[in-house]
C-alpha positions as CSV (number, residue, x, y, z in Angstrom):
1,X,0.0,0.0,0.0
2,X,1.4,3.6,-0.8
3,X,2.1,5.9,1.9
4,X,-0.3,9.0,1.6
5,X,2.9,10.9,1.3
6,X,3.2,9.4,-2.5
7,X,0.0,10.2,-3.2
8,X,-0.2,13.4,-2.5
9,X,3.1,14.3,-4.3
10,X,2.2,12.2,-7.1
11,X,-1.0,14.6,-7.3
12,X,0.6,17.5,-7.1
13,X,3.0,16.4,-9.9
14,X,-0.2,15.5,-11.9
15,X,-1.8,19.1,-11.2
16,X,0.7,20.9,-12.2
17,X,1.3,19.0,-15.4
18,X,-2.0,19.3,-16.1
19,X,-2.2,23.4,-15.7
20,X,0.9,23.6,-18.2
21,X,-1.5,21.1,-20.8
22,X,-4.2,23.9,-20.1
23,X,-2.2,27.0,-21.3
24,X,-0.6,24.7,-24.2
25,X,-4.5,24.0,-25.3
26,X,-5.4,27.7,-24.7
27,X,-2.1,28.5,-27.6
28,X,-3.5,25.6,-29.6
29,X,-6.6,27.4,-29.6
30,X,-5.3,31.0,-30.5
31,X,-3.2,29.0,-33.1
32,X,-6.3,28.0,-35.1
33,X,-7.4,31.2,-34.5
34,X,-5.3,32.5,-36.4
35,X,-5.0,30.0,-38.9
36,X,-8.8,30.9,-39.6
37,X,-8.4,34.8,-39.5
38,X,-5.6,33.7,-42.5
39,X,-7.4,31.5,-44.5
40,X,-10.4,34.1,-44.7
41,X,-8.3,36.6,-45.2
42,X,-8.8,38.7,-42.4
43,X,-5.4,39.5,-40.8
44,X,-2.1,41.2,-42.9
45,X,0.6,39.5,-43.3
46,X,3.0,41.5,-40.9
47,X,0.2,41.0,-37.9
48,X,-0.3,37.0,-38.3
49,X,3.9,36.9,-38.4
50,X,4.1,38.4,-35.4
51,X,1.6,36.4,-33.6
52,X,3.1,33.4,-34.7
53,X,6.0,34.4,-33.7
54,X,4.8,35.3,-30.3
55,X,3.0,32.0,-30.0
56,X,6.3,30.0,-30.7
57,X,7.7,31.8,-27.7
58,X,5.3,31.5,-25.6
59,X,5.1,27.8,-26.1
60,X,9.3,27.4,-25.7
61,X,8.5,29.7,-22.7
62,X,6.0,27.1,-21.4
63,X,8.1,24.1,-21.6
64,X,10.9,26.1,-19.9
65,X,9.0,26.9,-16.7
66,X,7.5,23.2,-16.4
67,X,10.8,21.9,-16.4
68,X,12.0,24.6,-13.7
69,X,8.5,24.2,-11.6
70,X,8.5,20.2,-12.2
71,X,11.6,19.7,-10.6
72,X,11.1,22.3,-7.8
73,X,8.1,20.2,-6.8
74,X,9.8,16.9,-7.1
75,X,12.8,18.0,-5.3
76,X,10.2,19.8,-2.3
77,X,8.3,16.6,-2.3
78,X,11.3,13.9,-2.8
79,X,12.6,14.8,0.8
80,X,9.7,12.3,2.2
81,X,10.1,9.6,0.1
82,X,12.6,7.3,0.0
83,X,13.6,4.2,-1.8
84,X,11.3,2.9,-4.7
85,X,8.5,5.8,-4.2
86,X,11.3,8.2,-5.1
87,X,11.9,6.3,-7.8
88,X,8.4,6.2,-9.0
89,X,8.2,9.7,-8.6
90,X,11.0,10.6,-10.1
91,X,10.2,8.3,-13.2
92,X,6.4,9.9,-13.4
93,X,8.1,13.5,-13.6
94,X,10.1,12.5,-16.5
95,X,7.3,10.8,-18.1
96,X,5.3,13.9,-17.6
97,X,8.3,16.0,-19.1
98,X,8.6,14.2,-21.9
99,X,4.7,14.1,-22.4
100,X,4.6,17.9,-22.2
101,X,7.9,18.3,-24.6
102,X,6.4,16.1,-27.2
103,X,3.3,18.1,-27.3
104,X,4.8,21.3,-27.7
105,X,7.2,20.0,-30.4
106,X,4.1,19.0,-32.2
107,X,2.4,22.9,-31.3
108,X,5.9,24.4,-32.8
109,X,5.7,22.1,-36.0
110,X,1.7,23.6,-36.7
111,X,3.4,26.8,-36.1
112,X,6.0,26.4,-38.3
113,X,3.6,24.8,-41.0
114,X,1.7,28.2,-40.5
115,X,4.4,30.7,-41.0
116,X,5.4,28.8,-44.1
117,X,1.8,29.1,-45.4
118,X,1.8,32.8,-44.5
119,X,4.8,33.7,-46.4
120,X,3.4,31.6,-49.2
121,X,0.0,32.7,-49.6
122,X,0.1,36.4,-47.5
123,X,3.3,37.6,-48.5
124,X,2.6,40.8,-51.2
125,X,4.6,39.0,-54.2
126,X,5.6,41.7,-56.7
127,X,4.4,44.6,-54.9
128,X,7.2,47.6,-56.1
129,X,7.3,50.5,-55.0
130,X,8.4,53.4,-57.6
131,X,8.4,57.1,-57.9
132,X,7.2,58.0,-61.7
133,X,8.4,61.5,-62.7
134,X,6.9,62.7,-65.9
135,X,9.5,64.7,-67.6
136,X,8.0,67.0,-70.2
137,X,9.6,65.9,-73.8
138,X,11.9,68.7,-74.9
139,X,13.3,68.4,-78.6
140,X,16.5,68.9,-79.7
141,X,17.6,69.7,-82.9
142,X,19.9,67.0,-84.5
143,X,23.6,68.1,-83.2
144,X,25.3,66.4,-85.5
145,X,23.6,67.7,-88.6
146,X,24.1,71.6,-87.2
147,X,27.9,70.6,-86.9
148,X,28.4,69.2,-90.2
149,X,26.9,71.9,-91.9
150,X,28.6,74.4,-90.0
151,X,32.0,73.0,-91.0
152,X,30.8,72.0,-94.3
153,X,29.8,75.6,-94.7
154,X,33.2,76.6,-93.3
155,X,35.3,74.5,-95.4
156,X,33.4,76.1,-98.8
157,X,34.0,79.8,-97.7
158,X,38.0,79.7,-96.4
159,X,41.0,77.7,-98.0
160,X,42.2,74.3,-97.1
161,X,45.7,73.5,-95.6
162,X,47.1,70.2,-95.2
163,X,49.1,69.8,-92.0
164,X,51.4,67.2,-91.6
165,X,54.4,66.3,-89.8
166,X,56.7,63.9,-91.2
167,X,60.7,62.8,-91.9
168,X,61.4,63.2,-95.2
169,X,65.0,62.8,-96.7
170,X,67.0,66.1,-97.6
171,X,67.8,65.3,-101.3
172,X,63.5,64.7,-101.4
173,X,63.3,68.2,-99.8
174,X,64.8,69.7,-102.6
175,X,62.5,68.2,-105.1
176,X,59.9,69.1,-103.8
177,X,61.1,73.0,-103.0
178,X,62.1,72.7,-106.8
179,X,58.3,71.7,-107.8
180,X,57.0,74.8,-105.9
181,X,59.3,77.2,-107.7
182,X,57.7,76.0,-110.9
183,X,54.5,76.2,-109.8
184,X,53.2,72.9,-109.0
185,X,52.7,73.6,-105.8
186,X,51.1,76.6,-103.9
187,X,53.9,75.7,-100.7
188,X,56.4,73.6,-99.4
189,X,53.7,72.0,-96.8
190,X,51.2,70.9,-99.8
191,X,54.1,69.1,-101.6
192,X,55.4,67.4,-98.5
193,X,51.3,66.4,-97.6
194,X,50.9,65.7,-101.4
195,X,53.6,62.9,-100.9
196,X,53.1,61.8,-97.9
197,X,49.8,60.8,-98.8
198,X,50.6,59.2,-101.6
């Protein structure tokens, strides 16, 4: 027969495992919740994120303090029990850890599952935002053609010279000075650029 020592602290184990499972059912029950308010449509994007978000800590939150309470309790109640009742004891708080971490794993995978759905179906896709200035169209004339018939007019009115700057051979100098006496050539420079181009 169990002492009512055992009893008692196996209750008290029991109770508090069972308020945890009550506040993990009340974020279970905000999680579908929201899951609703997204399928209808009726919460932004940004909002359900950040509940989800908020949910997923509170249920890591949760776990956290059952752990630090469970073993609080066990450790208040362990000190009048001995032999195979503290070993019962201490076996049905693990148990009930392990119960409680399984069901919030599976609470953090639906709330994973939701955020990926969120981002899927939520998420503005190819939302951009741009500034559109409306310049006013202002023609130019065609530069190019205003040149060219500037210099084209240019070159008509005034006389060409040909620049040019090459070596040329002293003897060819003097043929070419020679061909300008006669008259073949207006200068020096146009026989020098008359050869040089050829």
């Amino acid at each position: 027969m169990r002492a009512p020592d055992f009893r008692e602290a196996e209750r008290k184990l029991r109770d508090l495992y069972s308020s945890y499972e009550e506040k993990l059912r009340g974020l279970e029950e905000r999680l579908s919740e929201l899951e609703e308010k997204a399928r209808k449509r009726e919460v932004s994007f940004g909002e359900l994120m950040g509940e989800l978000r908020s949910l997923r800590f509170e249920a890591r939150s949760l776990l956290g303090e059952f752990k630090l309470e469970s073993r609080r309790v066990f450790k208040e109640l362990s000190s009048s029990l001995a032999g195979e009742e503290l070993e019962e004891l201490e076996e049905l708080n693990e148990d009930l850890m392990e119960s409680l971490e399984d069901s919030v794993d599976d609470f953090l995978e639906r709330v994973e599952e939701a955020i990926d759905e969120a981002r899927f179906f939520l998420r503005p896709r190819g939302v951009r935002r741009e500034i559109r200035i409306e310049i006013p169209e202002i023609r130019l004339p065609d530069i190019g053609k205003i040149i060219e018939e500037s210099l084209s007019a240019a070159w008509r009115s005034s006389p060409s010279a040909v620049v040019s700057s090459t070596r040329i051979l002293q003897a060819d100098l003097k043929v070419i000075d020679a061909l300008v006496e006669a008259g073949v050539f207006k200068s020096r420079n146009e026989g020098i650029a008359y050869f040089v181009a050829q």
